[in-house]
OpenMM code with the backbone's topology and positions (N, CA, C; nanometers):
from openmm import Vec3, app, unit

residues = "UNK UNK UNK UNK UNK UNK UNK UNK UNK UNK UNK UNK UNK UNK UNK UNK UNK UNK UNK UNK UNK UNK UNK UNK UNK UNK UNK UNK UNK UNK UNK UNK UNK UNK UNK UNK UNK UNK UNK UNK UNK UNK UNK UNK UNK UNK UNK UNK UNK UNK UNK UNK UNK UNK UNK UNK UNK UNK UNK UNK UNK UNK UNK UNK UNK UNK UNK UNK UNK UNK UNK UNK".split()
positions = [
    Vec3(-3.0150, -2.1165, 8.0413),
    Vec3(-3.0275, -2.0613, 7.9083),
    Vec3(-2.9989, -1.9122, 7.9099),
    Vec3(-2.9665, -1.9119, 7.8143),
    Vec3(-2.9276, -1.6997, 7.7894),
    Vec3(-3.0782, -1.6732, 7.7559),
    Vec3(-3.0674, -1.5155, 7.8372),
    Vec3(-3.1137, -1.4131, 7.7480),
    Vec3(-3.1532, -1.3842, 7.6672),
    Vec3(-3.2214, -1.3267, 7.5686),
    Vec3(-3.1721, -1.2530, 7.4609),
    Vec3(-3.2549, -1.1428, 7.4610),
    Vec3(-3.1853, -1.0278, 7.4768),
    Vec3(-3.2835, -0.8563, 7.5074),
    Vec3(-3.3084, -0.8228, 7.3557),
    Vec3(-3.4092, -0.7751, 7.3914),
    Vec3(-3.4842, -0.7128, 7.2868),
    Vec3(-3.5551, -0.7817, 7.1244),
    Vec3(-3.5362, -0.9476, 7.1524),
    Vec3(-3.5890, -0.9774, 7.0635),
    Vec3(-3.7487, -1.0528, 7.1266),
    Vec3(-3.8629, -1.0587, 7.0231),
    Vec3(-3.9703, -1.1100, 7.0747),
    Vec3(-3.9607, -1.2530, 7.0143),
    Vec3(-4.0720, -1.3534, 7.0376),
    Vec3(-4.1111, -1.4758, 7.0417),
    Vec3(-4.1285, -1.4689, 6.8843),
    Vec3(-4.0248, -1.5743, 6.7935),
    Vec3(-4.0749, -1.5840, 6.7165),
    Vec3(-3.9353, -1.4796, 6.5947),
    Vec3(-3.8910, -1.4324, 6.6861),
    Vec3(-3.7743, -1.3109, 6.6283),
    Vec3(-3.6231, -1.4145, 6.5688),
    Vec3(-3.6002, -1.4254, 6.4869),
    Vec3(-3.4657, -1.4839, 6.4395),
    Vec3(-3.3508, -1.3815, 6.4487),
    Vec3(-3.2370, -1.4225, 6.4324),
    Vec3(-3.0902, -1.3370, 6.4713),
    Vec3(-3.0630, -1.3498, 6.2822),
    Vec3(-2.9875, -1.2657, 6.2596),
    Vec3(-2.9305, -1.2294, 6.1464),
    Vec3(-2.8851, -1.3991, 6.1260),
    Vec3(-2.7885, -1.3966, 6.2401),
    Vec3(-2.6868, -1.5182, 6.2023),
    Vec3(-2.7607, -1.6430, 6.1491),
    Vec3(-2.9054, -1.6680, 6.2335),
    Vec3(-2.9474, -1.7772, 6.1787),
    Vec3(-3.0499, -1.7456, 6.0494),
    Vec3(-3.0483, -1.6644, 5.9848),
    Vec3(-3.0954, -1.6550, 5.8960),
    Vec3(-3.0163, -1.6378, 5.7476),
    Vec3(-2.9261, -1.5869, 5.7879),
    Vec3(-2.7216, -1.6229, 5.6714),
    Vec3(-2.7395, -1.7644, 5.6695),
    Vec3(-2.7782, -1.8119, 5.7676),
    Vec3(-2.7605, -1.9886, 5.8056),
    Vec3(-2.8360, -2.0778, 5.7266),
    Vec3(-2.9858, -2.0515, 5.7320),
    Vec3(-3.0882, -2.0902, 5.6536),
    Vec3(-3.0374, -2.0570, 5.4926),
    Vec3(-3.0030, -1.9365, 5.4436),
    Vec3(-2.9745, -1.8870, 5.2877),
    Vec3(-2.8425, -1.9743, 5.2688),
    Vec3(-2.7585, -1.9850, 5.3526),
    Vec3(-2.6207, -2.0364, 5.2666),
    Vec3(-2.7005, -2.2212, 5.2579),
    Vec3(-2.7372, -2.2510, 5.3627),
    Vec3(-2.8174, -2.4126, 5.3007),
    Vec3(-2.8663, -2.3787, 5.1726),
    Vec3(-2.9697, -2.3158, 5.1934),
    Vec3(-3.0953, -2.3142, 5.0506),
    Vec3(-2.9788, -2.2788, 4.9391),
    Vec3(-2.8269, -2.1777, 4.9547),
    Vec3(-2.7759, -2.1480, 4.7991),
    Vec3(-2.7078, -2.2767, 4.8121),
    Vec3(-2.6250, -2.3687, 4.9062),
    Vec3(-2.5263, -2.4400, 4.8959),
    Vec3(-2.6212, -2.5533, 4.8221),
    Vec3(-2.7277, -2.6129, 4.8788),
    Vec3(-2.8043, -2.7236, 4.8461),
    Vec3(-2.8728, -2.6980, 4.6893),
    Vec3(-2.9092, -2.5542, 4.6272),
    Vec3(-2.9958, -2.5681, 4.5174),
    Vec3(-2.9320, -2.5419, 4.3879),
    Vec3(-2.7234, -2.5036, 4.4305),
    Vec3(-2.6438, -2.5127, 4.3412),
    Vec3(-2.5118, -2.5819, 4.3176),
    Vec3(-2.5400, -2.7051, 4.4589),
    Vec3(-2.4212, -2.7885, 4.4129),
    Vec3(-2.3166, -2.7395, 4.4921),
    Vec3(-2.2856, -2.5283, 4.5269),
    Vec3(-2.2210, -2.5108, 4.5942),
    Vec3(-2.0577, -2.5280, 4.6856),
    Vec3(-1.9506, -2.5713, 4.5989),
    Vec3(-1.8272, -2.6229, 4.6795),
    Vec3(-1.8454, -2.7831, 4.6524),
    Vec3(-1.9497, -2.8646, 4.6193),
    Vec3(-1.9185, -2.9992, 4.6088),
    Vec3(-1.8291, -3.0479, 4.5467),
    Vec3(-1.7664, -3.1873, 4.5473),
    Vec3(-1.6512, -3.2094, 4.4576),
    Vec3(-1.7239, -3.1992, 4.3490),
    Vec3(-1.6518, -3.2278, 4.2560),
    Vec3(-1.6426, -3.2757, 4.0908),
    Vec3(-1.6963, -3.4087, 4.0739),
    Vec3(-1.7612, -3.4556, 3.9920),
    Vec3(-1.7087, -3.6694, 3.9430),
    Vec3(-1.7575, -3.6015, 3.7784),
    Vec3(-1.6837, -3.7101, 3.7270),
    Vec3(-1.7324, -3.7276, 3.6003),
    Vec3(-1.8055, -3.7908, 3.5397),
    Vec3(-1.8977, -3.6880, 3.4411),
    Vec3(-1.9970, -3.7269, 3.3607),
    Vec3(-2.0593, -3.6575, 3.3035),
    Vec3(-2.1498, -3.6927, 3.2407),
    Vec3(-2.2554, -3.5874, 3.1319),
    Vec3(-2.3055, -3.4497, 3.2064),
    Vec3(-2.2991, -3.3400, 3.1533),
    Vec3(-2.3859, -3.2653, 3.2306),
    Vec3(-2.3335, -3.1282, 3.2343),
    Vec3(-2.3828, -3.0310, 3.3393),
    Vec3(-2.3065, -2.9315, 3.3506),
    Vec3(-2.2511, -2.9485, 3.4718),
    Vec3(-2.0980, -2.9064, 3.4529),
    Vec3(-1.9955, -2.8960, 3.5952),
    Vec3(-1.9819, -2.7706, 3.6498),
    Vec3(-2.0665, -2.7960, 3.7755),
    Vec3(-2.0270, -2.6276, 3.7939),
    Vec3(-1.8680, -2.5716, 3.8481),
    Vec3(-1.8592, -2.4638, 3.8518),
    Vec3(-1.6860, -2.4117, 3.8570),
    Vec3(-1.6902, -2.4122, 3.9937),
    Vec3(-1.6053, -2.4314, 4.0593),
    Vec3(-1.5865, -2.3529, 4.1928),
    Vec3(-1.5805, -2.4729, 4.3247),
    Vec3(-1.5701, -2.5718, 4.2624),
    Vec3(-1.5965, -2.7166, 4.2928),
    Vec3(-1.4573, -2.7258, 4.4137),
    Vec3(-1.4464, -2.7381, 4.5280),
    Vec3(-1.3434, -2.8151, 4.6088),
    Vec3(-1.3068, -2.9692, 4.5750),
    Vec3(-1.1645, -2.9801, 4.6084),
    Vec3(-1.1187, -3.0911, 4.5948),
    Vec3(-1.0978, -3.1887, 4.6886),
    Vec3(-1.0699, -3.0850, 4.8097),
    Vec3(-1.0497, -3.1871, 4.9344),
    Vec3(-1.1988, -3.1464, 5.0656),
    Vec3(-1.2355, -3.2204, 5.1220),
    Vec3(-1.3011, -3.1587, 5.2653),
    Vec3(-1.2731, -3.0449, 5.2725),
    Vec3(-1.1265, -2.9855, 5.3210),
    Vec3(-1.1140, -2.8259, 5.3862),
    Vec3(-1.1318, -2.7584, 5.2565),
    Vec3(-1.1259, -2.7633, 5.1739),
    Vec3(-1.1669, -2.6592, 5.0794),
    Vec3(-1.3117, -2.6322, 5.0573),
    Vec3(-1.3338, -2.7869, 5.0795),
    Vec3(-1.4696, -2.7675, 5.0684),
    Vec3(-1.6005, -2.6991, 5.1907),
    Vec3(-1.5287, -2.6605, 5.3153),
    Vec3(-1.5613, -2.6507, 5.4295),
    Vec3(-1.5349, -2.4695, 5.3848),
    Vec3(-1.4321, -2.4488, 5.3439),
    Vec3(-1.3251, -2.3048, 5.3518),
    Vec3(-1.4684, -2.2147, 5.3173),
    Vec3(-1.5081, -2.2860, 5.1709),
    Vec3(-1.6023, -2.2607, 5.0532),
    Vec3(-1.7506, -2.2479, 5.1732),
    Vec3(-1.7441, -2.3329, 5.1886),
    Vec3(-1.8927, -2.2801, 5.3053),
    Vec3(-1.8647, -2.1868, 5.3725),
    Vec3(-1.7393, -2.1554, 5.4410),
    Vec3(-1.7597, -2.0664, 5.5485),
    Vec3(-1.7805, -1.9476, 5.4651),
    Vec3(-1.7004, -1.9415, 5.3395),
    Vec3(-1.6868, -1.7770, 5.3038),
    Vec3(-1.8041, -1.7613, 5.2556),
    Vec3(-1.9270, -1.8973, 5.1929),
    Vec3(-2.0644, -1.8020, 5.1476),
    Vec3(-2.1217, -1.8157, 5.2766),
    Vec3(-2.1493, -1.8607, 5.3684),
    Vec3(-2.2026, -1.8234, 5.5248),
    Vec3(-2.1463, -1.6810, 5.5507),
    Vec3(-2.0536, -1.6079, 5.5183),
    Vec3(-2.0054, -1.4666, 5.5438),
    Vec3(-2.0621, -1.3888, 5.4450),
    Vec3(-2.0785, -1.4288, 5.3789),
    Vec3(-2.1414, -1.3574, 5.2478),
    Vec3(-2.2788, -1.3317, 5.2465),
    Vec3(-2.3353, -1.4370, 5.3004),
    Vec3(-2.4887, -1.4265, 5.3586),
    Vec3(-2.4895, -1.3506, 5.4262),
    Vec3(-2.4593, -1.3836, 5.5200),
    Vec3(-2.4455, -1.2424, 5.6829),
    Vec3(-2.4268, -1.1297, 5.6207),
    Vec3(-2.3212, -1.0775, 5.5156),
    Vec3(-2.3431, -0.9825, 5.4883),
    Vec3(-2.4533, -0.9180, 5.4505),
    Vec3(-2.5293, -0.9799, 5.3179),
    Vec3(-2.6081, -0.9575, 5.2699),
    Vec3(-2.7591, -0.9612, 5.3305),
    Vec3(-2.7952, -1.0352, 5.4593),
    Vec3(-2.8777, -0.9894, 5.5514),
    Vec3(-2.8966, -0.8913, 5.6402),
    Vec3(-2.7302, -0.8605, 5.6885),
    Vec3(-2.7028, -0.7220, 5.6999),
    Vec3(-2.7477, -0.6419, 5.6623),
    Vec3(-2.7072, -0.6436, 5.5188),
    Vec3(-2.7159, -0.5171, 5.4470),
    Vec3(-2.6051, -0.4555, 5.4435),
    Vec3(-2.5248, -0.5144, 5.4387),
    Vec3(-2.3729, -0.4874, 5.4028),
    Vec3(-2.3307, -0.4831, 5.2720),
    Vec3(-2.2109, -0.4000, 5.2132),
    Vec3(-2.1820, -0.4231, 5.1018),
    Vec3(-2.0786, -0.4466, 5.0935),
] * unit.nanometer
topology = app.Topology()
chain = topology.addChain("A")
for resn in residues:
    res = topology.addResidue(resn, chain)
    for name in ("N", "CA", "C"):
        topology.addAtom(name, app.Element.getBySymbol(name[0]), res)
């Protein structure tokens, strides 16, 4: 197993914590899912195929990281 300097027991990495937020935004808004039709609200931003729909995760997983960062 690695290392890891300077963090204590119990310490999370940025990365897995972008990780945890892009679940909780992808899962509590639908997030990149396809489309189907029916009553309701459709949200925008919807992928059509798998890789788009994958593309769409990676870039809010980067977006997280940023924003745990503290990046702008």
């Amino acid at each position: 197993m690695e290392e890891v300097s300077g963090l204590s027991v119990g310490a999370r990495r940025n990365e897995d914590i972008a990780l945890d937020l892009m679940k909780f935004v992808a899962m509590a808004t639908g997030y990149g899912k396809t489309t189907s039709t029916g009553v309701g609200f459709q949200g925008t931003g919807a992928a059509a195929k798998p890789e788009e729909y994958a593309g769409q995760l990676l870039e809010l997983y980067g977006k997280c990281l940023s924003a745990v960062q503290g990046k702008k």
